[in-house]
C-alpha positions in Angstrom: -21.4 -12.5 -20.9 -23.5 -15.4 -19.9 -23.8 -16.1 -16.2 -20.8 -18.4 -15.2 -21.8 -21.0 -12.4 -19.5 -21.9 -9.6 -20.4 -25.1 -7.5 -19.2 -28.1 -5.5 -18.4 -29.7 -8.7 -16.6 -26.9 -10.5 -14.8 -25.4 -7.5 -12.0 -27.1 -7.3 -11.0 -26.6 -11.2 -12.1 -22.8 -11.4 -9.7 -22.7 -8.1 -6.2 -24.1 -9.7 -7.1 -22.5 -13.0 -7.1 -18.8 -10.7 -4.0 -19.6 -9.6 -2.5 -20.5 -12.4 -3.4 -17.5 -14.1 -2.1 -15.7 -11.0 1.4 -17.2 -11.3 1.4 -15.8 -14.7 0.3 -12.5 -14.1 2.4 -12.1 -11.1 5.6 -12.6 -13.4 4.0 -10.8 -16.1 4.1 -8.0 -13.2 7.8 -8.8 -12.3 8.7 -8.5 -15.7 7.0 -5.2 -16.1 9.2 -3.6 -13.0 12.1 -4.7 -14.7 11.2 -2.6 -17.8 10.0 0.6 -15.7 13.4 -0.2 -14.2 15.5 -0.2 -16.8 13.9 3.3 -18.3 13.9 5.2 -15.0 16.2 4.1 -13.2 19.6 6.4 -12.3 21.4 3.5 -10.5 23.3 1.7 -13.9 23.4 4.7 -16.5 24.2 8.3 -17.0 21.4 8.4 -19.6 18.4 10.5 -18.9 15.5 8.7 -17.8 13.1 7.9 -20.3 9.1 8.4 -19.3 7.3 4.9 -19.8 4.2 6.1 -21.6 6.2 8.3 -23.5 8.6 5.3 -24.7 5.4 3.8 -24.9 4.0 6.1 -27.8 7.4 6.3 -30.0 7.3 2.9 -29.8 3.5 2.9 -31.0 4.7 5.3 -33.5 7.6 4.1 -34.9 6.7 0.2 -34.8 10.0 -0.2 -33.5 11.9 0.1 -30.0 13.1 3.0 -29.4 17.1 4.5 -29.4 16.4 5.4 -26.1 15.3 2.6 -24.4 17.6 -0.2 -26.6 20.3 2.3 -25.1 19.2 2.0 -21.5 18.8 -1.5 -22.0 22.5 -1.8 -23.4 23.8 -0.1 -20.4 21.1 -2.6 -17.6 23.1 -5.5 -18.9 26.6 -4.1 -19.0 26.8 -2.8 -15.7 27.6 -4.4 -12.7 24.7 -5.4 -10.7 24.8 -2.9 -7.4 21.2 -2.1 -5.3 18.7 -4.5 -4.2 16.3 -3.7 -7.3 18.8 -4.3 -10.1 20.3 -7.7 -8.0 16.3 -8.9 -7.7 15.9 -8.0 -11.5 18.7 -9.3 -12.9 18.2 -12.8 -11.7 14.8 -12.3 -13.4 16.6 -12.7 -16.9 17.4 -16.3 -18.9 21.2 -17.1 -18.8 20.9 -17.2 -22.5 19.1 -14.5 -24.9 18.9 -12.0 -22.0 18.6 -8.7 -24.1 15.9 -10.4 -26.5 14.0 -11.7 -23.3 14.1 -8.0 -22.0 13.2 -6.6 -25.4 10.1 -9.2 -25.6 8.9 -7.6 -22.6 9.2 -3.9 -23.8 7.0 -4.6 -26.5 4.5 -6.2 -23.8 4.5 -3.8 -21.6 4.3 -0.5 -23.8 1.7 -2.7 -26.1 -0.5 -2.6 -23.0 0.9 0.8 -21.0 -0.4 2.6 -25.0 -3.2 1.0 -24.8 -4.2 2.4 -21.3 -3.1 5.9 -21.7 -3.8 6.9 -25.6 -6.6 4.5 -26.0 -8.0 4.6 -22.7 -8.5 0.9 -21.9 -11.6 0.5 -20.1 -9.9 -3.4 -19.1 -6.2 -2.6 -18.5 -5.9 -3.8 -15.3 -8.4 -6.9 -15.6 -5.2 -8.0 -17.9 -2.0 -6.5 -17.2 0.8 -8.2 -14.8 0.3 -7.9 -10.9 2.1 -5.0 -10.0 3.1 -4.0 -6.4 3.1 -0.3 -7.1 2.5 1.9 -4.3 2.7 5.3 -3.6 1.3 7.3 -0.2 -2.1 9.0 -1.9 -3.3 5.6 -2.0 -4.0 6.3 1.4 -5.1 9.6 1.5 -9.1 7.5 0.3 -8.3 5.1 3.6 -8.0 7.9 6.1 -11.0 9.7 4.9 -13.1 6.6 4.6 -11.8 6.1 9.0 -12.6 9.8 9.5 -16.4 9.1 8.5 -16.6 5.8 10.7 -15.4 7.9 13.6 -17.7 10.6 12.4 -20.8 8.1 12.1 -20.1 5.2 14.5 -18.2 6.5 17.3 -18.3 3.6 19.0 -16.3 1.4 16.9 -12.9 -0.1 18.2 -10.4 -1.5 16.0 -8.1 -3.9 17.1 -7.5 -6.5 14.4 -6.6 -5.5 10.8 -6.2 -6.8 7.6 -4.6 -5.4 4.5 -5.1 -6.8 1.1 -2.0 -6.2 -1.3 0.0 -3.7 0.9 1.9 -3.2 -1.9 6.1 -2.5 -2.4 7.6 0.6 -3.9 10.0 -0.9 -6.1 10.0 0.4 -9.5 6.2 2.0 -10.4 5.7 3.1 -13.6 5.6 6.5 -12.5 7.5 8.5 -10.2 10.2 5.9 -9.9 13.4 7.1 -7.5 15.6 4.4 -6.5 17.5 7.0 -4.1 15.6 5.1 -1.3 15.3 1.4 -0.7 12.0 -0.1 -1.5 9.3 0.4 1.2 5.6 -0.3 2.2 3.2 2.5 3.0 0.3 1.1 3.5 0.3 -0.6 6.6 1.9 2.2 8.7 -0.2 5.0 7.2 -3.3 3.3 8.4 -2.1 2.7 12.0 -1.0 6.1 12.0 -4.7 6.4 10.6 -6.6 4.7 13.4 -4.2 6.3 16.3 -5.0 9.6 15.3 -9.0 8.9 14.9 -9.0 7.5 18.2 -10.0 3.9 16.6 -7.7 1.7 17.8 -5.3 2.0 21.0 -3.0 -0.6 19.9 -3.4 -2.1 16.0 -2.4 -5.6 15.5 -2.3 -5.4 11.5 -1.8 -8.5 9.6 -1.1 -8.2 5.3 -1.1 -11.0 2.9 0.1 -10.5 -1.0 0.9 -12.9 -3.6 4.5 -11.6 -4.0 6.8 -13.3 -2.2 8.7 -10.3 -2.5 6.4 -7.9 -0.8 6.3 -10.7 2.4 10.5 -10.8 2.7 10.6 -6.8 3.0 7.8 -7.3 5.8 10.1 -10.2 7.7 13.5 -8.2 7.3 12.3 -4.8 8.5 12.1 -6.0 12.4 15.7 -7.4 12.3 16.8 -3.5 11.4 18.5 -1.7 14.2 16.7 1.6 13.3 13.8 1.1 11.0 13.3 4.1 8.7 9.9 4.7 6.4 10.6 7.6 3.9 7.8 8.6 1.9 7.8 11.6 -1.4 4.6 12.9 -1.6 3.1 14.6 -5.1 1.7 18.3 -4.6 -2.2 18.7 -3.5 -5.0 19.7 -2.8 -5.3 21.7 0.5 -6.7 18.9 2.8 -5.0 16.3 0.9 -1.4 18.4 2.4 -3.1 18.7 5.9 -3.4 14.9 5.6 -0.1 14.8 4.6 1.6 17.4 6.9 0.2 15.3 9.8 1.3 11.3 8.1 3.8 9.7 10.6 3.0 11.8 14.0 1.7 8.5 16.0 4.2 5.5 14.5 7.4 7.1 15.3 9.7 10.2 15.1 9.4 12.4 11.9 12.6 13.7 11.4 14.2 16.4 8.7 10.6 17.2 7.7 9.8 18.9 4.5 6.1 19.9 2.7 6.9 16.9 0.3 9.1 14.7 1.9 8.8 12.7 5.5 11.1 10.2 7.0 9.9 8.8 9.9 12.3 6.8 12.5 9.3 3.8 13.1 8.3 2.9 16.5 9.7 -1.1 17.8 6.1 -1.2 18.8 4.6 -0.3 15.4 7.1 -2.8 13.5 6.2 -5.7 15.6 2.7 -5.1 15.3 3.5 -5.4 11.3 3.3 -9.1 9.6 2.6 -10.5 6.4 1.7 -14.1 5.3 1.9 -15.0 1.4 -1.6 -15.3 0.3 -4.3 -15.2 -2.5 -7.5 -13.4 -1.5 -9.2 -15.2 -4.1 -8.4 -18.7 -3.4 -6.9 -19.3 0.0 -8.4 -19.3 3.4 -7.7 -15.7 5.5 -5.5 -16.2 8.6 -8.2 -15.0 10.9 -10.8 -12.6 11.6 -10.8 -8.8 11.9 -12.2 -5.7 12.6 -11.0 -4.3 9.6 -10.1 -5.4 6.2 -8.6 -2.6 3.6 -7.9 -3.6 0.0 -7.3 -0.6 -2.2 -5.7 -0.7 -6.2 -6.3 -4.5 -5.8 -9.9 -5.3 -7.1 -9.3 -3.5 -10.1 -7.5 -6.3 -11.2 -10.0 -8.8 -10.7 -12.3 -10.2 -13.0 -16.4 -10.8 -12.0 -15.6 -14.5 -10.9 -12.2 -13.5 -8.9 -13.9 -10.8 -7.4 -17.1 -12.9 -5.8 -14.7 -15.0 -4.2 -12.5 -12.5 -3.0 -15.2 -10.4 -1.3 -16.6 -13.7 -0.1 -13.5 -14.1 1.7 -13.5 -11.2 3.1 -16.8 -11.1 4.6 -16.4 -14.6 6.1 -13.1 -12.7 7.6 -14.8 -10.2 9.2 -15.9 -10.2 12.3 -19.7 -9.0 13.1 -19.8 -5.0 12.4 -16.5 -5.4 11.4 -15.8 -3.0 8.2 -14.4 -3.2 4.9 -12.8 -0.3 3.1 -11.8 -0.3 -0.4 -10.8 2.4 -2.7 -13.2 1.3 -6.0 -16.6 2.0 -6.5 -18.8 -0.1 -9.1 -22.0 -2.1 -9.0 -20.8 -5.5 -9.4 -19.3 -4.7 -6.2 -22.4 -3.9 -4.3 -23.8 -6.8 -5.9 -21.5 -9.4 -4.3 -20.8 -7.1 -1.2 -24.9 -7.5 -0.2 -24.9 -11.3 -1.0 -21.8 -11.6 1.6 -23.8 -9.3 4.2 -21.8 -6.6 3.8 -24.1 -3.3 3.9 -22.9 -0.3 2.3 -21.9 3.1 5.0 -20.6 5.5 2.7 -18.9 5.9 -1.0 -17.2 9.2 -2.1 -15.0 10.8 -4.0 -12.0 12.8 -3.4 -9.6 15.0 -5.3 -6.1 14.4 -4.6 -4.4 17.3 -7.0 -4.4 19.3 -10.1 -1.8 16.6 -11.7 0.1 17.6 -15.0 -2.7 17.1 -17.3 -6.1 16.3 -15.7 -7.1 16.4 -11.8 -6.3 12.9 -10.1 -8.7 12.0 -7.9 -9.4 8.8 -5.9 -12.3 7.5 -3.7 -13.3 5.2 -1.3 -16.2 2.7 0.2 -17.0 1.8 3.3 -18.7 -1.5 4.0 -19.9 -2.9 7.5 -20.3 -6.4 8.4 -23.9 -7.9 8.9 -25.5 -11.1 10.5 -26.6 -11.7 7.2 -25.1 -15.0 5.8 -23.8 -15.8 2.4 -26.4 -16.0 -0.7 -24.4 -18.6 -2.9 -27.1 -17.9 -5.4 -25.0 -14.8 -6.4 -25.1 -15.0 -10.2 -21.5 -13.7 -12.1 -22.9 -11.3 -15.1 
């Protein structure tokens, strides 16, 4: 691709064209959680669940929608509406043509869900919907990428953070149970994280996401009388389960613990250091600076120009030796990381389990914070 130039001139149109291509993708995302809803989901129907990349390839196959998933969907807009998820996602639908609208977005999604897991889609995620999927493994890369800073630079303090896209468990495409309410990991994992390590006596962490939704669950969750974080975890690796046996021990009270499952009665003191502020790390200003900015599963979605923005953002963000940990490794990344002064600590990668088919494995970067200032003679390539 030819080098694409960004200037004084250009910046204010390649700016509202980002975000109108994030307003699309974000309800291209919504849309997508409705579907992975609608298949999963044990809330509306007594029909079995139906696995999204397997509805994914009989659709493929059969060039039609499935029996399965036209039943499910059938039974979605029958029911009543009962459960924050199905409430949220019905309002999603148009007053009129509500089953073709849903139907139009099952071919979407399994069109691009086949393409990713059959055809192995090198750009899946540069163009599918902006999802808030989360799940707790996610986090597994962030503690290990602390455990080395506290390993190499035991002096470092933490006391201001910054999570990019904490993400919602609402209705992933895998390992959906709407048994529990949704929830956000992220933020509590890594103060868990930095108490444990010794980084940080008191975290003040600060998220911003581009779903509104994501920011409301952040705002309600002080008002509850006893806030409650319940987190399924996926079968590992032996130090991935030491990781996990140990998850929750300095944000609260772990109660009814078992190897895969944790529910942790929050600390007041842990909630109210929690808030989140709707925002774009590609085109809006941060709220402040930090000590540490995270951003993992987030700039996979981003193409070269949305990425050289965003981690120009975050290294104006940071503070001096302040560190930025994210959970993808590629050059591009070093590329724009340097030209922000952002040197590379570490990179590695870490296997997380068996899984069903193949290994899953994750890993992580670490980057620290220079004097250096911003070359704005970074070329996109």
């Amino acid at each position: 691709m030819a080098a694409q130039q960004i200037n004084a001139t250009s910046f204010p149109e390649v700016v509202e064209s980002i975000r109108a291509d994030t307003r699309r993708r974000l309800a291209e995302g919504e849309n997508e959680h409705l579907i992975f809803f609608i298949l999963q989901s044990r809330s509306f129907t007594k029909l079995p669940p139906v696995e999204p990349a397997l509805s994914a390839l009989d659709f493929t196959l059969q060039q039609r929608v499935p029996d399965s998933a036209q039943a499910r969907v059938n039974d979605f807009l029958t029911a009543k509406p009962s459960g924050e998820r199905m409430v949220y996602l019905r309002r999603l639908l148009p007053q009129q043509g509500a089953r073709e609208f849903i139907l139009k977005q099952y071919r979407r999604t399994m069109g691009g869900l086949y393409a990713k897991e059959f055809e192995h889609s090198t750009d899946f995620y540069l163009t599918r919907g902006h999802s808030t999927d989360s799940n707790v493994a996610a986090n597994y890369a962030v503690w290990n990428a602390l455990r080395v800073v506290q390993a190499t630079h035991p002096d470092v303090r933490i006391r201001r953070v910054l999570i990019v896209g904490p993400g919602l468990d609402f209705a992933p495409r895998t390992g959906f149970d709407d048994s529990r309410p949704p929830q956000s990991y992220q933020p509590f994992a890594v103060a868990d994280a930095l108490l444990q390590l010794g980084l940080s006596e008191s975290p003040s962490i600060e998220c911003v996401d581009i779903n509104p939704r994501v920011i409301q669950y952040f705002e309600r969750l002080p008002a509850e009388k006893k806030p409650l974080l319940e987190i399924e975890s996926i079968p590992g690796e032996p130090e991935y389960m030491d990781y996990f046996a140990r998850l929750g021990t300095h944000i609260g009270t772990p109660r009814n613990e078992e190897p895969l499952h944790k529910r942790i009665a929050l600390s007041p003191n842990i909630v109210r250091n929690v808030m989140a502020l709707e925002r774009n790390i590609v085109t809006d200003i941060l709220p402040g600076k930090y000590d540490l900015v995270i951003a993992t599963n987030v700039l996979v979605y981003l193409d070269s120009r949305s990425l050289l923005l965003a981690i120009a953002n975050i290294g104006g963000a940071l503070n001096p030796g302040g560190l930025f940990v994210l959970n993808e490794i590629r050059p591009s990344i070093d590329i724009f990381a340097t030209a922000a002064g952002l040197e590379p600590l570490q990179a590695r990668t870490l296997r997380i389990a068996q899984g069903a088919a193949s290994p899953l494995f994750d890993a992580f970067a670490v980057y620290r914070k220079t004097e250096a200032k911003l070359d704005t003679k970074a070329e996109l390539k």
